[in-house]
N, C-alpha and C positions, 0 to 999 in steps of 0.2 A: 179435642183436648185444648184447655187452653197455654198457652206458651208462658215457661217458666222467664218472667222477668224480673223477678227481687229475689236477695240476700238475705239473711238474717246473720247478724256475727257479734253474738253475747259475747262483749269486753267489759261486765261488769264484776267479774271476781276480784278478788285479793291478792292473789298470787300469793299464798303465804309461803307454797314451796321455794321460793326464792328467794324469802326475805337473807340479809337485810337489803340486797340488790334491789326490791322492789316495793321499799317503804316510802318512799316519795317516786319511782316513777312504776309507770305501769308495766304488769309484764309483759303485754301486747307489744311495749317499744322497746325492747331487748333486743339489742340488732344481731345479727346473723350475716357475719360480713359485713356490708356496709349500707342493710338496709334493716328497717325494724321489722321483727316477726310477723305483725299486721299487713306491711304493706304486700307482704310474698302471698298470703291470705286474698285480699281486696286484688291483685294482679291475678290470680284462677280466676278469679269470680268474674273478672273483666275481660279474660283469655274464653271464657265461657260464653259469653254471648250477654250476660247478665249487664241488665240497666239501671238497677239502683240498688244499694246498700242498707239496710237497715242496720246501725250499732245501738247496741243495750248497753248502755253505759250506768254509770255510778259518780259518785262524788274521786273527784281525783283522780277522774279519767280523761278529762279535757286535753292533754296532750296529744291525745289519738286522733281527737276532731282536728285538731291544728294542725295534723302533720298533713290532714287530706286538705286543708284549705291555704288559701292563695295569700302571702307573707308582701304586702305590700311595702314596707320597710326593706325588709331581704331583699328582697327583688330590685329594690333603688340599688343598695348596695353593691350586690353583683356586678349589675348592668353600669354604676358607675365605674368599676375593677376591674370590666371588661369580662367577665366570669361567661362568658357567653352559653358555654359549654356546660358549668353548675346552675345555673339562670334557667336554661332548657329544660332539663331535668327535674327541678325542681315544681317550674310550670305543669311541668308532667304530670306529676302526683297529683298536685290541686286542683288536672282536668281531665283524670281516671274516669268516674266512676259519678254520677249522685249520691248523695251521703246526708240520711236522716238519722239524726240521732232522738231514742229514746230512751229516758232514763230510769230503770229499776230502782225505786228508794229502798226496798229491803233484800235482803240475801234468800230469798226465799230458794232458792235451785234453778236450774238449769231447767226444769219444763215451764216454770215462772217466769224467768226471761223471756225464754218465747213468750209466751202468753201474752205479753207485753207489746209486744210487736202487731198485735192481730187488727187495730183500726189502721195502720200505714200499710198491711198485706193486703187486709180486705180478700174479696172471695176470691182466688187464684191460688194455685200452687207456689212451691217455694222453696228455696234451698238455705238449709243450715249448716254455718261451719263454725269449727271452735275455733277461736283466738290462736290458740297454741298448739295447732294440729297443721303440720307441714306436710305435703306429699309431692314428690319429684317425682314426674311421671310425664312421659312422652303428649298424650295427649293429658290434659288436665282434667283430674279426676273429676270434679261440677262437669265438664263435657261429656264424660264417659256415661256419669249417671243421667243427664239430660239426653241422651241419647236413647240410652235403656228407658225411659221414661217415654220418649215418644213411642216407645213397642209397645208398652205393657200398661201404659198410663195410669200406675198406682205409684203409692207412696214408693219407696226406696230406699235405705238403709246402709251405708259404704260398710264392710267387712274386711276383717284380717285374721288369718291363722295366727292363735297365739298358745304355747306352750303350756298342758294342762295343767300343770303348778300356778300359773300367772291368772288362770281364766278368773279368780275372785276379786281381780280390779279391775274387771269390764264389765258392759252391760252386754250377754250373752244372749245370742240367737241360736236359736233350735229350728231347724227346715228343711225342706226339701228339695231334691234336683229338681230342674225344669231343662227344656228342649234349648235353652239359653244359655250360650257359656257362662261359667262361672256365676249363675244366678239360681237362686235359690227361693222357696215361697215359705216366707214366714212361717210357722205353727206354735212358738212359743219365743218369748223375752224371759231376762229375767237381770234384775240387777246386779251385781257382785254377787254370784251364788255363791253358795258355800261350799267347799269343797265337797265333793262327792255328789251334789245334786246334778248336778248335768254334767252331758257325755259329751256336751257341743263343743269348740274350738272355736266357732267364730265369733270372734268380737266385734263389736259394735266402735267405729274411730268416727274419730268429729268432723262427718259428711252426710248430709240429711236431705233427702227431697221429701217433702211432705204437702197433705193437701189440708184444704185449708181446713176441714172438720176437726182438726188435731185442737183448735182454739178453743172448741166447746168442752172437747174431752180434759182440757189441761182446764179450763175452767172447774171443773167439776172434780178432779183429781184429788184424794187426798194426799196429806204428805207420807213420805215411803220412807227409802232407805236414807239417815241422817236425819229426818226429820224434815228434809227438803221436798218439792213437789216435782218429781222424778219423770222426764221427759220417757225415759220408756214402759212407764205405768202408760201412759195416753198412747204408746205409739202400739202397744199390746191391746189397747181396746180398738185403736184406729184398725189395726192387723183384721180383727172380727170382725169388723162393722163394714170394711173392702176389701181388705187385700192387702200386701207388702210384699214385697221383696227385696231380698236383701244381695248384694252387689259386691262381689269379692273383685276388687278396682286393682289395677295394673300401675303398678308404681313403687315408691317406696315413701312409709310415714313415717314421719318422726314429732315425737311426745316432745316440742319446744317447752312445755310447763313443768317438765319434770329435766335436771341439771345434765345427768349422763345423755336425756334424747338430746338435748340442747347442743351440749359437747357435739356429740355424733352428727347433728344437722351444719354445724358449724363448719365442721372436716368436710362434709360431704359439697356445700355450698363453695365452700373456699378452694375446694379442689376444679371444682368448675368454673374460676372466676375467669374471664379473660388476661387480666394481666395479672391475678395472683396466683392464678393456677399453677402455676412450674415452680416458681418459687418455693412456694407451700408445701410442695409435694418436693421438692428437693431435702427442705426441712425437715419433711418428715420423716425423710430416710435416714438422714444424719442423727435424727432424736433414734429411730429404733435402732440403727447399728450402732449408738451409744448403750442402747438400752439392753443389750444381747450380749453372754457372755465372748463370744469373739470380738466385739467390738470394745471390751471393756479396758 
């Protein structure tokens, strides 16, 4: 098998759920504490073992690329201020990871994006993550499914139980147990079903390990649900044509693209900060005993 070493991480959307917070900057750079959502993204991928990054960018996403490259101006600056300690850090970011940017000119969907990616992947396996899909998780979920990957050496799919009312905003898996924890064998996808069409629960969150045939398939794809060219149309053909399984990952996600997961990643981020921790969570208690009729 050969060894997973590139990313994929389509930051070519709009973010329209956030506007007007994300009319001039990208949602990818929405920070979360005191770093942008991308880079917590690009740090798994680099916690993971992973050597280079491909971004699917757009018009007006050039801030993304600058936050991962080297500020020679800044860095005078600093280093004349004596910043030594913001100077470090910041060095840091700029000598993460490799970072190829390619640029999607049309909004065509999320299996388009990929698709886009396919002469910087070339024939090798590869992991997809979304811009704005967070997971706190002891080992880092890219590890966990590159782990499951060296067993089982098919594509892979990260999963979460989501509550039967909710299941028509995910892209739904239907499958089987296998002899592997929490691993399941593909038998059916399905976009946003509609209610009542499937029995399944697990959803599909934005963690991908795929092989590289999925290029051909999304070549050939037509467009599905929106009118876009719908990454799990290819990954339903890929599922037949080898194999999948899909990966219920240890940790907790959070929907950075959408304002309440955002909220909720925020709390969660800032409760674990080293020097905002206490703080924060002091605050917090004084906002809920404010918020409680005893307290009131």
């Amino acid at each position: 098998m050969k060894k997973i070493r590139k990313a994929v991480i389509p930051v070519a959307g709009l973010g329209t759920r956030f506007l007007p917070a994300t009319k001039a900057i990208p949602k990818e750079m929405l920070t979360i504490v005191d770093r942008p959502t991308i880079q917590y993204i690009v740090e798994e991928v680099v916690a993971s073992g992973i050597e280079e990054v491909i971004l699917i960018t757009s018009a007006g996403k050039s801030a993304i690329e600058n936050h991962f490259d080297y500020d020679f101006q800044l860095d005078t600056v600093l280093k004349e201020k004596n910043k030594a300690r913001l100077r470090e850090e910041l060095n840091n970011i700029s000598n993460l990871i490799d970072v190829v940017s390619v640029r999607q000119k049309e909004p065509l969907g999320l299996g388009h994006a990929i698709w886009m990616a396919r002469n910087v992947v070339g024939d090798e396996p590869f992991l997809v993550l979304l811009g704005d899909d967070l997971v706190r998780s002891r080992v880092p979920c890219c590890k966990q499914m590159i782990k499951l990957y060296n067993r089982v050496g098919e594509a892979i799919v990260a999963i979460q139980r989501v509550p039967r009312d909710q299941t028509y905003q995910y892209g739904i898996v239907e499958g089987e147990e296998t002899d592997i924890d929490n691993t399941y064998r593909v038998k059916r996808m399905v976009e946003k079903p509609a209610p009542g069409t499937s029995d399944s629960d697990m959803a599909i969150i934005g963690r991908y390990l795929l092989m590289p045939e999925i290029f051909d398939l999304l070549g050939r794809t037509t467009p599905g649900y929106g009118g876009e060219i719908q990454l799990t149309d290819a990954l339903l053909a890929l599922s037949k044509k080898r194999g999948m399984y899909a990966y219920e990952f240890e940790g907790r996600r959070y929907d950075a693209g959408d304002k309440l997961g955002y909220l909720k990643a925020i709390v969660d981020f800032a409760l674990d900060h080293p020097t905002l921790g206490e703080p924060f969570r002091e605050h917090l208690e004084q906002i809920c005993n404010g918020c409680s009729p005893a307290g009131r």
